[in-house]
PyMOL CGO cylinders between C-alpha atoms (Angstrom):
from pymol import cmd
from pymol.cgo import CYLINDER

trace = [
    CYLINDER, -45.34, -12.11, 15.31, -45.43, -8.74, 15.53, 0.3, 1, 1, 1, 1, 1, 1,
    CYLINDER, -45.43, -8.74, 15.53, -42.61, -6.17, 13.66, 0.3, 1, 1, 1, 1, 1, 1,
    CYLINDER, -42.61, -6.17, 13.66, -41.88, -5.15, 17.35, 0.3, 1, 1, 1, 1, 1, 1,
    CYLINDER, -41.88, -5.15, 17.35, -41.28, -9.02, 18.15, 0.3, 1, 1, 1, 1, 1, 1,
    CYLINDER, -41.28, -9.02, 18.15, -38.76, -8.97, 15.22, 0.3, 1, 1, 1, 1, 1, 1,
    CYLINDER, -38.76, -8.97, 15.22, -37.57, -6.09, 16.37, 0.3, 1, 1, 1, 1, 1, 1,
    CYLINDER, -37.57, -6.09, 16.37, -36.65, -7.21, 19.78, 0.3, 1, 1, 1, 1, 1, 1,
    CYLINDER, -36.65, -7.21, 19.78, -35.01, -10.56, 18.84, 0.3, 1, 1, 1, 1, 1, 1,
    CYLINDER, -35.01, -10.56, 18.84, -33.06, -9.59, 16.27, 0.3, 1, 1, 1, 1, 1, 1,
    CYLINDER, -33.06, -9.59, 16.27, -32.02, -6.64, 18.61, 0.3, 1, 1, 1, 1, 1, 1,
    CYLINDER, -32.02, -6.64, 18.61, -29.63, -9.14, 20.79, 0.3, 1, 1, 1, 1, 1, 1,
    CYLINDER, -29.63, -9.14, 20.79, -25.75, -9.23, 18.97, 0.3, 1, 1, 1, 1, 1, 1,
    CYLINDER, -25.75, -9.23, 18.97, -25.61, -13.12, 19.68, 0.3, 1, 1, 1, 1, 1, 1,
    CYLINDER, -25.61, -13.12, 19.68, -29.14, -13.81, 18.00, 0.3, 1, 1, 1, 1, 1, 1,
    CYLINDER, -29.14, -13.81, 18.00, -27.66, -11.63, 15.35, 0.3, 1, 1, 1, 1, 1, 1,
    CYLINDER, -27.66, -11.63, 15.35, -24.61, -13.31, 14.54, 0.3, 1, 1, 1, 1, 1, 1,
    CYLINDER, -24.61, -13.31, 14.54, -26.44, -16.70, 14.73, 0.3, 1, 1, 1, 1, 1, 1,
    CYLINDER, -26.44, -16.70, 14.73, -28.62, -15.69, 11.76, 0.3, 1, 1, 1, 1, 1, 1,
    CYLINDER, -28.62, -15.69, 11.76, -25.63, -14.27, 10.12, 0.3, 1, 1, 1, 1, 1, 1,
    CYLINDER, -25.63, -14.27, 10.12, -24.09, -17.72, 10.28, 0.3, 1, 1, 1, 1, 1, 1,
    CYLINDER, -24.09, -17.72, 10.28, -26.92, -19.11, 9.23, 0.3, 1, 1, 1, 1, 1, 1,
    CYLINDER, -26.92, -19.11, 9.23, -26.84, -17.11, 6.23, 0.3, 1, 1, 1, 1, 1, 1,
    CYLINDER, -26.84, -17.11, 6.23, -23.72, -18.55, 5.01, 0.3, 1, 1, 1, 1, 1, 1,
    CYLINDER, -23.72, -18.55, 5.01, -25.16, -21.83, 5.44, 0.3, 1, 1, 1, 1, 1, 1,
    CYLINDER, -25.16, -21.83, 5.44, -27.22, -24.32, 7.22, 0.3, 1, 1, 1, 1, 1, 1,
    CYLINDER, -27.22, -24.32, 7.22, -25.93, -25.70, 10.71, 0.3, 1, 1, 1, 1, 1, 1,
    CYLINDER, -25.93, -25.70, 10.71, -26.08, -27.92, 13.61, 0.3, 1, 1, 1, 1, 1, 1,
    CYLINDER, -26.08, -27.92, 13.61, -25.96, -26.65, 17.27, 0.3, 1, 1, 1, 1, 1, 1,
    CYLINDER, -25.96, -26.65, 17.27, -22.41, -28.14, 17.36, 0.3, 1, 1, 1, 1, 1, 1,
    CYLINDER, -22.41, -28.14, 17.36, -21.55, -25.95, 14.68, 0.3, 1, 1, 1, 1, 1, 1,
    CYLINDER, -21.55, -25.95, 14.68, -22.70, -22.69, 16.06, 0.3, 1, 1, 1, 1, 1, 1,
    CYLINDER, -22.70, -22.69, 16.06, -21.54, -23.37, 20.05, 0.3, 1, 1, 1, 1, 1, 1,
    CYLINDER, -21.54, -23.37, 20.05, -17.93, -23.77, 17.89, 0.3, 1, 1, 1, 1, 1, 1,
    CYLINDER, -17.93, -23.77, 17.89, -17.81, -21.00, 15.63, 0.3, 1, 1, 1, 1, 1, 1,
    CYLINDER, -17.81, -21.00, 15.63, -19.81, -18.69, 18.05, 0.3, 1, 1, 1, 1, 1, 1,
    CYLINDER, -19.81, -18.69, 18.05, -17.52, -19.43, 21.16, 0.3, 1, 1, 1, 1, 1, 1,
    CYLINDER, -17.52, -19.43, 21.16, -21.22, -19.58, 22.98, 0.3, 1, 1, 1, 1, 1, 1,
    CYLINDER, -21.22, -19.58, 22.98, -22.40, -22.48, 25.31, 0.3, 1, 1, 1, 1, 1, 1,
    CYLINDER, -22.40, -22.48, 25.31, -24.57, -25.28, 23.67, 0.3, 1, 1, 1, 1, 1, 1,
    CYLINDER, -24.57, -25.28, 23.67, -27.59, -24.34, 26.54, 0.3, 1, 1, 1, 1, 1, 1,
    CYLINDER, -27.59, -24.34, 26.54, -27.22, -20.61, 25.27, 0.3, 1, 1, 1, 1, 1, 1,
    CYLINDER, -27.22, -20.61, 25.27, -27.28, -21.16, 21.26, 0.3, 1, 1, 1, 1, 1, 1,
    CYLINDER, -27.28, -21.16, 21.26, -30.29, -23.83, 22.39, 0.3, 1, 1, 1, 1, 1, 1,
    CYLINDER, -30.29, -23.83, 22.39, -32.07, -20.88, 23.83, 0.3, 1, 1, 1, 1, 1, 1,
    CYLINDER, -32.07, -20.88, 23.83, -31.51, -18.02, 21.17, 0.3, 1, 1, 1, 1, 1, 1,
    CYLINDER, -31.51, -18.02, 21.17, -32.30, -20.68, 18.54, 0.3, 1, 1, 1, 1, 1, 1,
    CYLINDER, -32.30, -20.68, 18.54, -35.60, -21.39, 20.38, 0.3, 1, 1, 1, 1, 1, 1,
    CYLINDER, -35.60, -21.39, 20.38, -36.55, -17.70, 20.21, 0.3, 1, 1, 1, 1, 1, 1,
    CYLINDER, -36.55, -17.70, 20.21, -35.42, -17.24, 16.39, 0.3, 1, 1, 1, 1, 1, 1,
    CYLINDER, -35.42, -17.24, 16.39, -37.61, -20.84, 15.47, 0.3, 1, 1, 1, 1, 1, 1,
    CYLINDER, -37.61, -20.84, 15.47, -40.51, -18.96, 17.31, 0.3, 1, 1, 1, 1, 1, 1,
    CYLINDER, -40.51, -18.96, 17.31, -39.93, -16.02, 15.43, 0.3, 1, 1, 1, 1, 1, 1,
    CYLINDER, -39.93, -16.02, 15.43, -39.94, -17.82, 12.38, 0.3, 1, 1, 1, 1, 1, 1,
    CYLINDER, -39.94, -17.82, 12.38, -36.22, -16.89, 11.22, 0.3, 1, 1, 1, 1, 1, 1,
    CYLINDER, -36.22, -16.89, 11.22, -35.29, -20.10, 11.88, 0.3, 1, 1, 1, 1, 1, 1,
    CYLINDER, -35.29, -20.10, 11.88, -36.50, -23.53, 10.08, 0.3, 1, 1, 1, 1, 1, 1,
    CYLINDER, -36.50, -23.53, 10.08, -35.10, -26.48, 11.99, 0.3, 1, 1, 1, 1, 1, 1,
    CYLINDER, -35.10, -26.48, 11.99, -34.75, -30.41, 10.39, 0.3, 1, 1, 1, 1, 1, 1,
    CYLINDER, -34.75, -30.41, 10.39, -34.07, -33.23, 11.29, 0.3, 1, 1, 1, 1, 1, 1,
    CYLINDER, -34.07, -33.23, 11.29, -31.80, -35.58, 9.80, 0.3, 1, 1, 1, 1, 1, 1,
    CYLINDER, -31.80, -35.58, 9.80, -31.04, -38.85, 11.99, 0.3, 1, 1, 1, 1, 1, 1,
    CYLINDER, -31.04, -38.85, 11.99, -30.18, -37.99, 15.37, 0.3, 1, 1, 1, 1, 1, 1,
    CYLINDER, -30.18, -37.99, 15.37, -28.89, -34.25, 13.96, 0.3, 1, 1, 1, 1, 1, 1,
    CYLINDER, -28.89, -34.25, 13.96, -31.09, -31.18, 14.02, 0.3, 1, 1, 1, 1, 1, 1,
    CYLINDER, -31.09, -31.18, 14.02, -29.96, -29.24, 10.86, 0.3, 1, 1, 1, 1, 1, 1,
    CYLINDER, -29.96, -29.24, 10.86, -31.34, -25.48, 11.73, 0.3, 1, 1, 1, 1, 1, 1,
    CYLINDER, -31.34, -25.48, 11.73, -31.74, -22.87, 8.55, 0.3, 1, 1, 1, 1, 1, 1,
    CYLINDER, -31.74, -22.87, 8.55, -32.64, -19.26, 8.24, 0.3, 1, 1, 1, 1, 1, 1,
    CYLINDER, -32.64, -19.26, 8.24, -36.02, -18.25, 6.96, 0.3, 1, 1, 1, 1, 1, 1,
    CYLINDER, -36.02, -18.25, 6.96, -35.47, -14.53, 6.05, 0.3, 1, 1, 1, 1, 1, 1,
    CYLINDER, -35.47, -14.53, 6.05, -39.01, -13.56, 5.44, 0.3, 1, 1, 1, 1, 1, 1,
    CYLINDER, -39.01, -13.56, 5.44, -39.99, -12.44, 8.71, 0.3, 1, 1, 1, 1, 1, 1,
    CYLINDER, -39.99, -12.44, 8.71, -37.16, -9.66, 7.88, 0.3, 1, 1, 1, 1, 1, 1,
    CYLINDER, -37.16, -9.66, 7.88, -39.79, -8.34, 5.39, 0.3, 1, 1, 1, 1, 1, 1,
    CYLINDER, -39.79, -8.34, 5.39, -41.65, -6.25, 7.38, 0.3, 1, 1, 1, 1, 1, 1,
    CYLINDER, -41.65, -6.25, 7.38, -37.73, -4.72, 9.20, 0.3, 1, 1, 1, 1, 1, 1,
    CYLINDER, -37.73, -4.72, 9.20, -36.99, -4.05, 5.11, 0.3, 1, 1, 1, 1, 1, 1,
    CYLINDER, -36.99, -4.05, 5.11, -40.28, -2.20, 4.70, 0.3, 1, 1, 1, 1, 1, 1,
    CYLINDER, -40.28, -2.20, 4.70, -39.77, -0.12, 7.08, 0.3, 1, 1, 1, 1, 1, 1,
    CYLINDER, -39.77, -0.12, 7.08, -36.28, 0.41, 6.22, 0.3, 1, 1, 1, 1, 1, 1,
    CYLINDER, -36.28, 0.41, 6.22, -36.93, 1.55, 2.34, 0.3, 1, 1, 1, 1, 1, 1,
    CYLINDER, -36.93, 1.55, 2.34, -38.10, 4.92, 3.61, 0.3, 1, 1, 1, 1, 1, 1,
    CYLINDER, -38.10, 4.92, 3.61, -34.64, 5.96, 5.25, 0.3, 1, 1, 1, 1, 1, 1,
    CYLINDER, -34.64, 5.96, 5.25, -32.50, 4.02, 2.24, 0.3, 1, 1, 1, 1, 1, 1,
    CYLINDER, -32.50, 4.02, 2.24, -34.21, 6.06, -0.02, 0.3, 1, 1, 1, 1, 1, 1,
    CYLINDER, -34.21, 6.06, -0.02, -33.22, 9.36, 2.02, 0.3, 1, 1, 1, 1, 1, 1,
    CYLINDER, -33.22, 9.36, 2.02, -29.82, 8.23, 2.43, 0.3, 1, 1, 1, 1, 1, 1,
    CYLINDER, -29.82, 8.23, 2.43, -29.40, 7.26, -1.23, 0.3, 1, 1, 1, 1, 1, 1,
    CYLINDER, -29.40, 7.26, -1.23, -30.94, 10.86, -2.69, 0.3, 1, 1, 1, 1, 1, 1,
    CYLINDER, -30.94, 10.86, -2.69, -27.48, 12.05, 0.38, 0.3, 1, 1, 1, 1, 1, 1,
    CYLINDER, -27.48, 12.05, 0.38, -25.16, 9.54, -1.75, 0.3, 1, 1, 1, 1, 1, 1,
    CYLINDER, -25.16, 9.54, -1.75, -26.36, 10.91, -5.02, 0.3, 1, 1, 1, 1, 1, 1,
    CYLINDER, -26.36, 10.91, -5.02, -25.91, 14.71, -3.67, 0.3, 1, 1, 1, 1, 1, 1,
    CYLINDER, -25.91, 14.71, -3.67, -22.87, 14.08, -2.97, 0.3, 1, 1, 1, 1, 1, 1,
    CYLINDER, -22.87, 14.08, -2.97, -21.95, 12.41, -6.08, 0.3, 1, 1, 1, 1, 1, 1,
    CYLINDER, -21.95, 12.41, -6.08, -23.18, 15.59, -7.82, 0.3, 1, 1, 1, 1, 1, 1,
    CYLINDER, -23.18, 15.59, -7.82, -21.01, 17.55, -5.91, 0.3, 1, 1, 1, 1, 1, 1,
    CYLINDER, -21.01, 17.55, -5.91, -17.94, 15.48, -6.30, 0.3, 1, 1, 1, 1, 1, 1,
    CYLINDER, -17.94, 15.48, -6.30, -18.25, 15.37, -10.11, 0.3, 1, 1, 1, 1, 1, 1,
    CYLINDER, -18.25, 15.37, -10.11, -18.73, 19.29, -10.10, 0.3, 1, 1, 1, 1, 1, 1,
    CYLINDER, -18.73, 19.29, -10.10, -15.87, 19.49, -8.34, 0.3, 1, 1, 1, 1, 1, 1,
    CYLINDER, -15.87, 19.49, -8.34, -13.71, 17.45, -10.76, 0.3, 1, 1, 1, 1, 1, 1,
    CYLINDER, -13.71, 17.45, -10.76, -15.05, 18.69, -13.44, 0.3, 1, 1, 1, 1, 1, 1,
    CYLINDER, -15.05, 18.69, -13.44, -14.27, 22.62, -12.17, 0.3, 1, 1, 1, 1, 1, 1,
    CYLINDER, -14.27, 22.62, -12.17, -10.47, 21.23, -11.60, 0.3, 1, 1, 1, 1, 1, 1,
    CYLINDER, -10.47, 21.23, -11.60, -10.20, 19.98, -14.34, 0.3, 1, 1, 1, 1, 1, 1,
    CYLINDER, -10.20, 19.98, -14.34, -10.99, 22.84, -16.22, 0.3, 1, 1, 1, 1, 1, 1,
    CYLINDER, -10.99, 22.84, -16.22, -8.51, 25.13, -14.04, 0.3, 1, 1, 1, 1, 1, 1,
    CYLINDER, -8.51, 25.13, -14.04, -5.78, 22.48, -15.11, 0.3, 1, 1, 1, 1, 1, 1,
    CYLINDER, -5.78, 22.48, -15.11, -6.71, 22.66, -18.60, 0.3, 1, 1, 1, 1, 1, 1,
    CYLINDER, -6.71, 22.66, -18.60, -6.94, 26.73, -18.50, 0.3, 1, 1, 1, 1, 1, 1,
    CYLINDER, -6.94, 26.73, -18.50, -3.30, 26.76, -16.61, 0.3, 1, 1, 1, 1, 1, 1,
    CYLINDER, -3.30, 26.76, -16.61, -2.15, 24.24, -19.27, 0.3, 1, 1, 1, 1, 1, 1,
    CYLINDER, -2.15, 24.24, -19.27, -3.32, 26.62, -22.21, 0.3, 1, 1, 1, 1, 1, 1,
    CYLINDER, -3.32, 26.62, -22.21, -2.13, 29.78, -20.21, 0.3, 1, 1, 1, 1, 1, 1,
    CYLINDER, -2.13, 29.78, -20.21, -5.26, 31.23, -20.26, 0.3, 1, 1, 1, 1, 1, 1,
]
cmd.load_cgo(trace, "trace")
């Protein structure tokens, strides 16, 4: 499966919040079509497409299928990702820089109208 592949399936909100419940813990299709408000046929499907993917891991345990999330397919989506975290964070620590500055000039003003200087 290509990153593009990933890319699409994880692109669709209800696929999305179906690995996000997954997440939190392992689930039956009951489970989902209930906390998802979704029809069984349609959590079926997008849980065919995520097993294909390889985000999802599916069990079974008597007559239950017990479906999990496999998160290393996400791998290649993190990858990709570090480049523009790392931009964003060297933004975040700018700012922080300019914050402190800030506080630090304020403080002095304070301290230099406290003195009377």
């Amino acid at each position: 499966m290509t990153l593009h592949d990933i890319y699409a399936i994880i692109a669709e909100p209800s696929r999305r919040r179906i690995l996000d419940c997954l997440l939190r813990s392992d689930s039956t299709v009951k489970d989902l079509t209930e906390e998802l408000g979704l029809s069984q046929p349609l959590v079926s499907s997008h849980l065919r497409l995520l097993r294909e993917s390889g985000l999802v891991r599916v069990q079974s345990d008597a007559q239950r299928r017990i479906y999990s999330l496999d998160a290393s397919p996400l791998t290649g989506v993190d990858e990709w990702l570090s480049a523009y975290r790392d931009k964003w964070n060297r933004h975040v620590d700018k700012l922080e820089e300019h914050l402190d500055r800030r506080k630090r000039l304020k403080e002095e003003k304070q301290a230099d109208e406290t003195t009377g200087e």
